[in-house]
PDB file of N, H, CA, C and O in Angstrom:
ATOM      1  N   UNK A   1     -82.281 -54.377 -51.255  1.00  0.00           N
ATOM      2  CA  UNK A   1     -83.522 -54.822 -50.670  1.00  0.00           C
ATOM      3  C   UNK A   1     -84.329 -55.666 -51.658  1.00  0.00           C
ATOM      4  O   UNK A   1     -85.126 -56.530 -51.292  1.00  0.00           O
ATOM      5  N   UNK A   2     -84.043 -55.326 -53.085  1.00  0.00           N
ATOM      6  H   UNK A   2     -83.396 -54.624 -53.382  1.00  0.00           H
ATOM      7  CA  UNK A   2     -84.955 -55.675 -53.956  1.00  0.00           C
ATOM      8  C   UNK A   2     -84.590 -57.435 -53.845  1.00  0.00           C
ATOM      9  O   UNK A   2     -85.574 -58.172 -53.792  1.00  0.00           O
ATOM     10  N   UNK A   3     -83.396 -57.989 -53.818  1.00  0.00           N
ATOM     11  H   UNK A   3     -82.596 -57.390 -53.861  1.00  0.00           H
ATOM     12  CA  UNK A   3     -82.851 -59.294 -53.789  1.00  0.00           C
ATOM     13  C   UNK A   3     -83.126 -59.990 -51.975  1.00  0.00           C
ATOM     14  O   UNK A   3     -83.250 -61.206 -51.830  1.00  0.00           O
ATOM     15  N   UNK A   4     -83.152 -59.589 -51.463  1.00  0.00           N
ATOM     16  H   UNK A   4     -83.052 -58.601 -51.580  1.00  0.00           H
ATOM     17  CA  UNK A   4     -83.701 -60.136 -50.430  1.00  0.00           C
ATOM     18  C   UNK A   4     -85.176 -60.428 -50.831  1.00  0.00           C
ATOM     19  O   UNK A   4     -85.550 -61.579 -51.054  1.00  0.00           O
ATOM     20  N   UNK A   5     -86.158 -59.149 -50.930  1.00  0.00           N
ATOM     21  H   UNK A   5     -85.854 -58.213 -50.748  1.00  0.00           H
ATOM     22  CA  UNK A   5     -87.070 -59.646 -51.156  1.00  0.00           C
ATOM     23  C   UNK A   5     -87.401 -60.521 -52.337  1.00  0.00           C
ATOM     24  O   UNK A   5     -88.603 -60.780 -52.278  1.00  0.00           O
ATOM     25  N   UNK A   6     -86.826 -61.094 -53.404  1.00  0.00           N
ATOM     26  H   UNK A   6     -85.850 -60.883 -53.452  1.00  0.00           H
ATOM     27  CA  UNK A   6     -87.040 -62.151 -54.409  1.00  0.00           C
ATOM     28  C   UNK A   6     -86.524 -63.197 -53.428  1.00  0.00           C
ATOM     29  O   UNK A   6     -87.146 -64.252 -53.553  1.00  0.00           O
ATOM     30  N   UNK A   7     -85.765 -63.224 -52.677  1.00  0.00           N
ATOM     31  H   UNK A   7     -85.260 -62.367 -52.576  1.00  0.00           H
ATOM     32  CA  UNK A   7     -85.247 -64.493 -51.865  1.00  0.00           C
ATOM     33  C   UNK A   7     -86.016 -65.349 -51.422  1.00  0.00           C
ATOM     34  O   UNK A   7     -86.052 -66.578 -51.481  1.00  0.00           O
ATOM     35  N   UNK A   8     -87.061 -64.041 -50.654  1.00  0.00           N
ATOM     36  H   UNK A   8     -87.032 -63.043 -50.606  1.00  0.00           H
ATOM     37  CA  UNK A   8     -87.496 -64.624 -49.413  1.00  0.00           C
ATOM     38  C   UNK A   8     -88.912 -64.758 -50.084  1.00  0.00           C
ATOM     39  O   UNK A   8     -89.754 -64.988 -49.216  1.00  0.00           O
ATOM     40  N   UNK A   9     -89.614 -64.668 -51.743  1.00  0.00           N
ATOM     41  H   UNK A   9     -88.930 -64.481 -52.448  1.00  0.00           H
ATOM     42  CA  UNK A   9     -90.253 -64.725 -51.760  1.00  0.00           C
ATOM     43  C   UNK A   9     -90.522 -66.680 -52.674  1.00  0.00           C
ATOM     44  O   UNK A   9     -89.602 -67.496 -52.729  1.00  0.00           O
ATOM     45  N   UNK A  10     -91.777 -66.912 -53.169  1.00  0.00           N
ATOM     46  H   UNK A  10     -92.525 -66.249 -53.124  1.00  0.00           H
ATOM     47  CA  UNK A  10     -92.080 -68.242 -53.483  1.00  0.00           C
ATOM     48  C   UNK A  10     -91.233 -68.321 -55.137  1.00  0.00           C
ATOM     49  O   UNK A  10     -91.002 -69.376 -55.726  1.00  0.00           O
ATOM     50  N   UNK A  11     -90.846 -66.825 -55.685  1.00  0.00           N
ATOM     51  H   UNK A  11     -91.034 -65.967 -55.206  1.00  0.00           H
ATOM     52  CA  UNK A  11     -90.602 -67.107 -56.936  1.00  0.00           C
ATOM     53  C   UNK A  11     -89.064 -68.188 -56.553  1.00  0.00           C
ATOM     54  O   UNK A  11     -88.833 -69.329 -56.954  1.00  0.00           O
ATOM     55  N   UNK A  12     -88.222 -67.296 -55.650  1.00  0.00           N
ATOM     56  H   UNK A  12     -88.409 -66.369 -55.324  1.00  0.00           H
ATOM     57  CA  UNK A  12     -86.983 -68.287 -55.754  1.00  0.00           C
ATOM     58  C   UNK A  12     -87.041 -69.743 -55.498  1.00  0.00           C
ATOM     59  O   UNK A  12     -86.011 -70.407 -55.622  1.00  0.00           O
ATOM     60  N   UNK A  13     -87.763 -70.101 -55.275  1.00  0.00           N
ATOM     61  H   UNK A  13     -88.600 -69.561 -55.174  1.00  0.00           H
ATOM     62  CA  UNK A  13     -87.816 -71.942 -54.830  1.00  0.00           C
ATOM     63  C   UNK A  13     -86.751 -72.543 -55.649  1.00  0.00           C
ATOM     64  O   UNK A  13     -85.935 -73.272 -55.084  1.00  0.00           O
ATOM     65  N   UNK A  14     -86.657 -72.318 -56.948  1.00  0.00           N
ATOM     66  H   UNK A  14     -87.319 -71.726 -57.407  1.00  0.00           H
ATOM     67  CA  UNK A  14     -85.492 -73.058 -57.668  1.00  0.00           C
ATOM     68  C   UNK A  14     -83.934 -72.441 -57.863  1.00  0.00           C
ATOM     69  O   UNK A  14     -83.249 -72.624 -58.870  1.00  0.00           O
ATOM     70  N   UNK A  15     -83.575 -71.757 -56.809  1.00  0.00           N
ATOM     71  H   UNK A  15     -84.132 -71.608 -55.991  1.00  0.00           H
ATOM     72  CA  UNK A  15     -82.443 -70.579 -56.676  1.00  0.00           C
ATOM     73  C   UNK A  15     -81.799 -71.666 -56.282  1.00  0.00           C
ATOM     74  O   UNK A  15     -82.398 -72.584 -55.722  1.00  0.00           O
ATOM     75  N   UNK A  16     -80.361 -71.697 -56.551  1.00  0.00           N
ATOM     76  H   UNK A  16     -79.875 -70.951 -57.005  1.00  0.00           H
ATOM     77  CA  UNK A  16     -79.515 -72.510 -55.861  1.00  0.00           C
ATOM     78  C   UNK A  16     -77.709 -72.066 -56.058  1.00  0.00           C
ATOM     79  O   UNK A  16     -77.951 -70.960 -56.542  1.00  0.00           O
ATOM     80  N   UNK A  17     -76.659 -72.100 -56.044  1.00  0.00           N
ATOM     81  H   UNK A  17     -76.462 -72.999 -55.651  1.00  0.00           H
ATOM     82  CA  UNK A  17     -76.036 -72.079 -56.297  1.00  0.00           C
ATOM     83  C   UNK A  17     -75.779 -70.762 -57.169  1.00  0.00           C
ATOM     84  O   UNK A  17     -75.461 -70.815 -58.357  1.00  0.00           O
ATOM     85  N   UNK A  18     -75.935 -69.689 -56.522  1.00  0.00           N
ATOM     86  H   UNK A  18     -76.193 -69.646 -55.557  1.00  0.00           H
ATOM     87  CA  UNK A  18     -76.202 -68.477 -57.611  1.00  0.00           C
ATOM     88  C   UNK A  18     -74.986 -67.472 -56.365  1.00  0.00           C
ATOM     89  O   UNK A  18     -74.928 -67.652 -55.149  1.00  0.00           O
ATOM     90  N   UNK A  19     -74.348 -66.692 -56.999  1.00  0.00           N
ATOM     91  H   UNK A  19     -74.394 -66.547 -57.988  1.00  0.00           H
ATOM     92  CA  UNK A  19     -73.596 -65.371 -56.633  1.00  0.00           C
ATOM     93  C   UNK A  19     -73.733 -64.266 -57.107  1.00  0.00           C
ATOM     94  O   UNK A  19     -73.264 -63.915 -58.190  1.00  0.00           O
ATOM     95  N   UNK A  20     -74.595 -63.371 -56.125  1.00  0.00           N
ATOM     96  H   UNK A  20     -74.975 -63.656 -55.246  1.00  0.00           H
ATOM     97  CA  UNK A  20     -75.105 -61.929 -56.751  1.00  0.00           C
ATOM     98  C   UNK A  20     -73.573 -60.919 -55.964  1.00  0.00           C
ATOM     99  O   UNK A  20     -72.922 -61.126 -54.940  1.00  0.00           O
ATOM    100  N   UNK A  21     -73.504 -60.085 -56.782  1.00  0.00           N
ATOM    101  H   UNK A  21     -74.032 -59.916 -57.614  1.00  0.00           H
ATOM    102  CA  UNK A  21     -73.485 -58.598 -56.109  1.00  0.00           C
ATOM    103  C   UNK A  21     -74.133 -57.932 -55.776  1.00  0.00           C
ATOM    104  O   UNK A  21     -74.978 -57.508 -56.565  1.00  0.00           O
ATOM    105  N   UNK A  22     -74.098 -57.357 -54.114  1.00  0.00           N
ATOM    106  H   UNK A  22     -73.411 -57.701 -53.473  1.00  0.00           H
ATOM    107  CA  UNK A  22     -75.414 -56.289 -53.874  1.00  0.00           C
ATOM    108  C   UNK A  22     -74.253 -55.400 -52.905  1.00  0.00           C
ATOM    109  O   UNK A  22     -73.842 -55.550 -51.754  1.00  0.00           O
ATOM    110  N   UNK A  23     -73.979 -54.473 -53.927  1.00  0.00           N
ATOM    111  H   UNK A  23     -74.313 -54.351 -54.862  1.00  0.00           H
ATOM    112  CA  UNK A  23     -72.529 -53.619 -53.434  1.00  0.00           C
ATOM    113  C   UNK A  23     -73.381 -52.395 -53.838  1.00  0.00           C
ATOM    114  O   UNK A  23     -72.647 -51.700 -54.541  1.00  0.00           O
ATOM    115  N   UNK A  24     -74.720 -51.751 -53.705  1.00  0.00           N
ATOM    116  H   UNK A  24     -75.316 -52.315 -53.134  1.00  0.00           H
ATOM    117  CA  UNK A  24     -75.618 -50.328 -54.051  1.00  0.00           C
ATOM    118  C   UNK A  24     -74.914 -49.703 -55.203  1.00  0.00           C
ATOM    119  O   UNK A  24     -74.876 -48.475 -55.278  1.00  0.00           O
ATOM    120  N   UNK A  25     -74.386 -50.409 -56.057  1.00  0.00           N
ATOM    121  H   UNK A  25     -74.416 -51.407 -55.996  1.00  0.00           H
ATOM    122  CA  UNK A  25     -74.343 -49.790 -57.260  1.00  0.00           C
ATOM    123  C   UNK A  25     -72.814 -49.272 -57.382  1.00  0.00           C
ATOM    124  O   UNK A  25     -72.404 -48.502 -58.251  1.00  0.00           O
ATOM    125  N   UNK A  26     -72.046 -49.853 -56.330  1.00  0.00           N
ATOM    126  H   UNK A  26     -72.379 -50.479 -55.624  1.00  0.00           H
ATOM    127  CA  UNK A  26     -70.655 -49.036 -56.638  1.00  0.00           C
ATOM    128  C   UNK A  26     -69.756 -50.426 -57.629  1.00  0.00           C
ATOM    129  O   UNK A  26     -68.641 -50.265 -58.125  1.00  0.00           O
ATOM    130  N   UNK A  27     -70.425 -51.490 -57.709  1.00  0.00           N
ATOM    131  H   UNK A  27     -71.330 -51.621 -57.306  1.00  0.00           H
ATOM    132  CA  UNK A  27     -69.877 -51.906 -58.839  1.00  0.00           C
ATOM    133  C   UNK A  27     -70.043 -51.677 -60.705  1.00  0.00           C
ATOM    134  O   UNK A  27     -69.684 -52.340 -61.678  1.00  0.00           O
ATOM    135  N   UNK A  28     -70.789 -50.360 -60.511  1.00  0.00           N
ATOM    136  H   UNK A  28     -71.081 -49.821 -59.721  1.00  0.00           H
ATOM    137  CA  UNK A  28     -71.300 -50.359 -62.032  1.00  0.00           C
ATOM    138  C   UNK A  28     -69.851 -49.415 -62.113  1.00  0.00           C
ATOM    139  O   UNK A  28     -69.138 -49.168 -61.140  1.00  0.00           O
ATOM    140  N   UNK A  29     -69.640 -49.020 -63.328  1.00  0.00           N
ATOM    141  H   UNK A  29     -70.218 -49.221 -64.119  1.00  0.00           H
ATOM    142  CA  UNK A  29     -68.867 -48.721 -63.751  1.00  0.00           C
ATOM    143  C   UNK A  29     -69.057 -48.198 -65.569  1.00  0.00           C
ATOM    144  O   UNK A  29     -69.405 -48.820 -66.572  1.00  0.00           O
ATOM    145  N   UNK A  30     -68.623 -46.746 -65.323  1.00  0.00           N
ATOM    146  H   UNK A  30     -68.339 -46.241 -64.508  1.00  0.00           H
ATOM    147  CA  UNK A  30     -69.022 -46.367 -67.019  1.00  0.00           C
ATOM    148  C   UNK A  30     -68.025 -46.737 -68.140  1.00  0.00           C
ATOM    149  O   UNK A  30     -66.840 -46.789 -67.810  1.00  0.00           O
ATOM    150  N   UNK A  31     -68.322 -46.976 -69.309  1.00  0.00           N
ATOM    151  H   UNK A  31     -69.285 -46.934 -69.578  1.00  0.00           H
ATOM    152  CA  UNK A  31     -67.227 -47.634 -70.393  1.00  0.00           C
ATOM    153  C   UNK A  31     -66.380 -46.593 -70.662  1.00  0.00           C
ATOM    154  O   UNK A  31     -65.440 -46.747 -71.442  1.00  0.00           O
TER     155      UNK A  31
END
């Protein structure tokens, strides 16, 4: 939710070409 809302807010205006993961955390992984 947190990345939607930066999306949709005025900070992203200069976002472009970007690839997030928003997989709730099952991509973290311990060392």
């Amino acid at each position: 939710a947190k990345v939607v809302t930066f999306l949709l807010s005025d900070k992203s205006t200069y976002v472009s070409g970007s690839d997030w993961a928003v997989d709730g955390g099952l991509g973290a992984r311990s060392a």
